[in-house]
N, C-alpha and C positions, 0 to 999 in steps of 0.2 A: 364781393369781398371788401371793396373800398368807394366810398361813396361822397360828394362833396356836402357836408353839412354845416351850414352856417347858423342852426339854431344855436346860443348862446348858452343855452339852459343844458346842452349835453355837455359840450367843453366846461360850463363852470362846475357840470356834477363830476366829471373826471376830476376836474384840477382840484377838486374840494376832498377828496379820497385823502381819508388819514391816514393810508399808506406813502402819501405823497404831498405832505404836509412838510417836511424836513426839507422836500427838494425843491422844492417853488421859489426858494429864493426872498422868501417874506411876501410874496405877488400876492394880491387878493383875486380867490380865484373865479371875480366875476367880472374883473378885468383881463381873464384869458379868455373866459368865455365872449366878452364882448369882440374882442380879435377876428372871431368869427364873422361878425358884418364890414372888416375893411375889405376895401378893393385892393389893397395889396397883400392879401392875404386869402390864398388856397389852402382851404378846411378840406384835409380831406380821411375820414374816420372809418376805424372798423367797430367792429361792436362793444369793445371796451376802451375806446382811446382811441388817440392816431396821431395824423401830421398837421403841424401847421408852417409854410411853407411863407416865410414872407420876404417879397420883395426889396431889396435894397439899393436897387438902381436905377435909374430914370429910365435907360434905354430894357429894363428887363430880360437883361442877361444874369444875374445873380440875387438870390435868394438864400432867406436862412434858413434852417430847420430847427424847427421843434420837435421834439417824441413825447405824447404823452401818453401814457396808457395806466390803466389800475392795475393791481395785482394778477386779476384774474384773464388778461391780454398778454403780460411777459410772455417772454419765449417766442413760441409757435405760431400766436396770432400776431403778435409783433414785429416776427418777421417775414411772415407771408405777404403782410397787410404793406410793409416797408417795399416791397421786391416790384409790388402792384402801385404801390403809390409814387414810385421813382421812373417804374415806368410811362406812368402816364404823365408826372408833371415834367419831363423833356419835352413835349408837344408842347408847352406852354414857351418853347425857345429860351428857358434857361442854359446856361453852357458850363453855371459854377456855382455850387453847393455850399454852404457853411456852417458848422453846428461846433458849439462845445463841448468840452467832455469837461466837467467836475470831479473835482479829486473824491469830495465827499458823497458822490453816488456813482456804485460799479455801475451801474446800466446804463451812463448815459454814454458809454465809449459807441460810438457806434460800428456798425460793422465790415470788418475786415476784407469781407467776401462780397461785399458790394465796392470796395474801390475805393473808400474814404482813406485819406493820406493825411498822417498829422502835418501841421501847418505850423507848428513852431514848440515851446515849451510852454510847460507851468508856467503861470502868471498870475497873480493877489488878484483878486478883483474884488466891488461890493458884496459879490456874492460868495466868495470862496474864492478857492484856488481853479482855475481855470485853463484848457488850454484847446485852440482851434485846431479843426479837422475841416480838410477840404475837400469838394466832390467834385471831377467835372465829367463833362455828358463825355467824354471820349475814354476815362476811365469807368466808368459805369459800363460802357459799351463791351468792354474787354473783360467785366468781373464775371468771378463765378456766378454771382448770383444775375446778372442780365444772360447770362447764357444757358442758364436753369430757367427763366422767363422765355424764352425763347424758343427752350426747346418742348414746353410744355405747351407753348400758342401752336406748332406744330403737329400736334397729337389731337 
């Protein structure tokens, strides 16, 4: 389902999707793709997109998120590939998650059922209007969706 890919050449064909051209924020997107070769950063993709997971803290307890996916990953494989890849990067002893939500893209709110708690308001940024969502491994632990993970490793 989810797999760690550091080739550059898949992240810069995602991020180059003219479906998602609007939301990049002006990034060139072979400067997302390069993202892929840092050490502070966990590539980890499904077959149309994924996560990019990067480091912000010396002792590696917190990390940012990225979602990126084409059109044809929305939804289903979006959120399966989320439920797999949240799972697996707590092993990596993250404890606290952080991702924005953009006024000017509905998709980027992330989701509810995984334990993200907004973290403050609207804010102007370079890129738009902006606002932080927090994750930590002890809410994840209790969300719907880690106990839908959970109860499918059981089966």
């Amino acid at each position: 389902m989810i797999r760690i890919e550091r080739d550059p050449a898949f992240w810069t064909a995602v991020a180059a999707h003219p479906a998602l051209s609007g939301m990049m924020g002006g990034a060139d997107p072979a400067s997302i793709g390069r993202l892929a070769l840092s050490d502070r950063v966990m590539p980890l993709a499904a077959t149309h997109g994924g996560f990019l997971f990067i480091r912000q803290d010396i002792l590696g307890m917190v990390c940012e998120l990225h979602t990126l996916f084409t059109p044809e990953g929305w939804g289903r494989e979006a959120w399966a590939a989320g439920i797999a890849a949240l799972g697996a990067v707590w092993l990596l002893n993250y404890q606290l998650i952080t991702t924005l939500e953009m006024r000017a893209n509905e998709r980027s709110q992330p989701p509810l059922s995984f334990g993200f708690q907004q973290a403050g308001d609207w804010r102007v940024t370079p890129h738009g209007e902006a606002r932080m969502w927090i994750l930590t491994k002890a809410g994840w632990e209790v969300s719907p969706a880690a106990r839908r993970r959970r109860a499918r490793c059981l089966h």
